[in-house]
Each structure stands twice: as structure tokens, then as C-alpha cells.
C-alpha positions in Angstrom: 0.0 0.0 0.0 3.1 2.8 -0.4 0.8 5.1 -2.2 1.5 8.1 -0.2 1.5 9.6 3.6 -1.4 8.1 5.4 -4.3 9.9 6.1 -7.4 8.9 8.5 -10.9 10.8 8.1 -14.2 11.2 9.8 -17.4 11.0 8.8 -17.5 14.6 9.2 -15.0 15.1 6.4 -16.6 12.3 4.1 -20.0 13.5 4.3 -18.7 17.0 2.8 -17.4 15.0 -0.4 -21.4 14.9 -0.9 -22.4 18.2 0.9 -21.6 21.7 -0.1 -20.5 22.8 3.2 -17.8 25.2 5.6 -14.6 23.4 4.5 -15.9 21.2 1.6 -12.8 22.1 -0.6 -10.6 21.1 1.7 -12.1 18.0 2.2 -12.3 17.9 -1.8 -8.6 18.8 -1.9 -7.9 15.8 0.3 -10.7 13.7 -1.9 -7.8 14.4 -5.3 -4.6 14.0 -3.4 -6.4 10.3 -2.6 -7.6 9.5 -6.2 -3.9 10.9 -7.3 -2.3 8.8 -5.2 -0.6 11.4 -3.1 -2.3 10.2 0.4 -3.7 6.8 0.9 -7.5 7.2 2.7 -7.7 4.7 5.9 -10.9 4.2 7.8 -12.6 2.0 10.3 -15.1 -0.6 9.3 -17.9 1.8 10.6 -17.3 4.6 8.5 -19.6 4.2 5.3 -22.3 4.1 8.0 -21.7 6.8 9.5 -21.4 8.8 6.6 -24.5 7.8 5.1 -26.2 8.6 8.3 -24.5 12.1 8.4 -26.3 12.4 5.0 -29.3 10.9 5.3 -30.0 13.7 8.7 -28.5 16.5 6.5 -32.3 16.7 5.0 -30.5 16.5 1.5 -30.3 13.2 0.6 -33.3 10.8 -0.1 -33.0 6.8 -0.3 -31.8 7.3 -4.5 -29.4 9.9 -3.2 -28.1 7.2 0.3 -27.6 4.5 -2.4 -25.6 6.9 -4.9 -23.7 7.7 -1.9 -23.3 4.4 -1.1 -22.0 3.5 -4.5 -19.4 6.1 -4.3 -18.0 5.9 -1.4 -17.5 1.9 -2.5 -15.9 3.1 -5.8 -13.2 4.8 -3.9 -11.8 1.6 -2.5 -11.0 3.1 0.7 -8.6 0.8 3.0 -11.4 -0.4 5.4 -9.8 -1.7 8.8 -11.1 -3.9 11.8 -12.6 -1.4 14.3 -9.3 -1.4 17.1 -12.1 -2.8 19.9 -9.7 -2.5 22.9 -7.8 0.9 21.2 -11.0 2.5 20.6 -12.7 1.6 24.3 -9.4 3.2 26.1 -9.4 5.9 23.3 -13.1 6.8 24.4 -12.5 7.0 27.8 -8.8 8.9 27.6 -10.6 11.7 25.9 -14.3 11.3 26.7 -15.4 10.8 23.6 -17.9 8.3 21.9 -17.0 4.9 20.8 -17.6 6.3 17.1 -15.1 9.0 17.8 -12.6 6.5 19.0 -12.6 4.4 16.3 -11.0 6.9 14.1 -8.5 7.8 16.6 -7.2 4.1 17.6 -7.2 3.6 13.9 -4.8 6.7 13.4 -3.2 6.2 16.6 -2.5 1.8 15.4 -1.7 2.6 11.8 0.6 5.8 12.5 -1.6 8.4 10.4 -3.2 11.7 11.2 -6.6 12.2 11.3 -8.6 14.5 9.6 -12.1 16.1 11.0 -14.6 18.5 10.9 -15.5 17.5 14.6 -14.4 21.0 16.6 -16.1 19.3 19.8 -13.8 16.5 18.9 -11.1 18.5 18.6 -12.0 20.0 21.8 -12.0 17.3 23.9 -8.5 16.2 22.4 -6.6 18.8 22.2 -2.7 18.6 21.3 -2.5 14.9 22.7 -3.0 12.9 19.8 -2.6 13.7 15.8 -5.9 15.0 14.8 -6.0 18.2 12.9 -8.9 20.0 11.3 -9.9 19.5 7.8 -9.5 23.0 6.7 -5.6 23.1 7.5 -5.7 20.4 4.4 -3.3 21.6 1.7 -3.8 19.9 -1.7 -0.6 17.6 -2.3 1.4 18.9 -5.0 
């Protein structure tokens, strides 16, 4: 898999691939440099899930629009990943967080990738301790 530097992201990041949000073109930026090979995209198993749920309660997206979604996000042959059960349980508690949360982070934490978010409670609650940065401080890969 030596595509490129290693990159984790959130449903929060994914869902504005769809949505024409605060910080979409940085998550689009980060979209290319994936399909460019420039950064390889690593996620837990959860994540399609969660993404189509983000969608689904963003009032934009119907069932046709969900299974579009779902398509897509399959086409982009994101590396999928066990969830880190024991990683993500300590993570949760560590940074009182949900289990959701922690997923991303023991998977960033186990693979040794930062993690990308649109999360600012996240980002909160973690502060400098762990490598999570927010999506718009994405620079497009040259």
C-alpha cells in the first residue's frame, strides 16, 4: 500500500465529499490527493455508516441519493480496517469521547496516520495529545 503519507478521516470530512458545506474544498482537496495517489484514505469498518447517516440527517439526501452515496464511497476503495475494539474503548474513555469517535482515533493512533475532521467538539476534547488536525488546515498535495 506505499501510495503516499497516510491519512485517516471522519465522517464529518466524508459526508462533505457529498455536501456543499464550511470546509468542503478542503475535504475535496484531500478527496484528489487520494484519487492521485498522493495520500492513501484509511478508515474503520464503521465509517460508510456513519457517513451515510450524516447524509441521510442533513435533510439533503433521499433513499436514491443514500444508495448513490453508497455506491461512491465503495468506488473509492477506501482501505477499510477492523474497528481497534480494545484501542477504541481506552481511546473513548482517555478523551471522553464516543465509541464512534474513537474508532478513528485508535485507527490513526494503530496505523501511525493523522486524522482528519470537521469535529471542533472532537477537537476539543483532544486537544494537542494525539494527531488530529482540522480539515480545513488540508493543503492539496502537490
Amino acid at each position: 500500500m506505499e501510495r503516499g503519507k497516510k491519512i485517516v478521516v471522519d465522517a464529518s470530512v466524508a459526508a462533505k465529499w457529498f455536501l456543499e458545506e464550511e470546509h468542503s474544498d478542503h475535504a475535496a482537496a484531500l478527496r484528489t490527493d487520494y484519487v492521485d495517489g498522493t495520500v492513501d484514505i484509511l478508515v474503520p469498518d464503521i465509517f460508510p455508516y456513519e457517513v451515510l447517516n450524516a447524509l441521510k440527517y442533513s435533510g439533503d439526501f433521499g433513499r436514491i441519493e443514500l444508495e448513490k452515496a453508497w455506491e461512491v464511497l465503495e468506488n473509492y476503495q477506501l482501505l477499510h480496517l477492523p474497528l481497534p475494539g480494545r484501542e477504541a474503548v481506552a481511546a473513548a474513555f482517555e478523551y471522553g469521547v464516543t465509541i464512534y469517535d474513537a474508532a478513528y482515533l485508535a485507527v490513526a493512533k494503530e496505523e501511525d496516520a493523522t486524522l482528519y475532521t470537521a469535529d471542533e467538539k472532537l477537537l476539543e476534547k483532544i486537544g494537542d495529545a494525539a494527531p488530529v488536525k482540522h480539515i480545513s488546515g488540508y493543503k492539496k498535495r502537490k
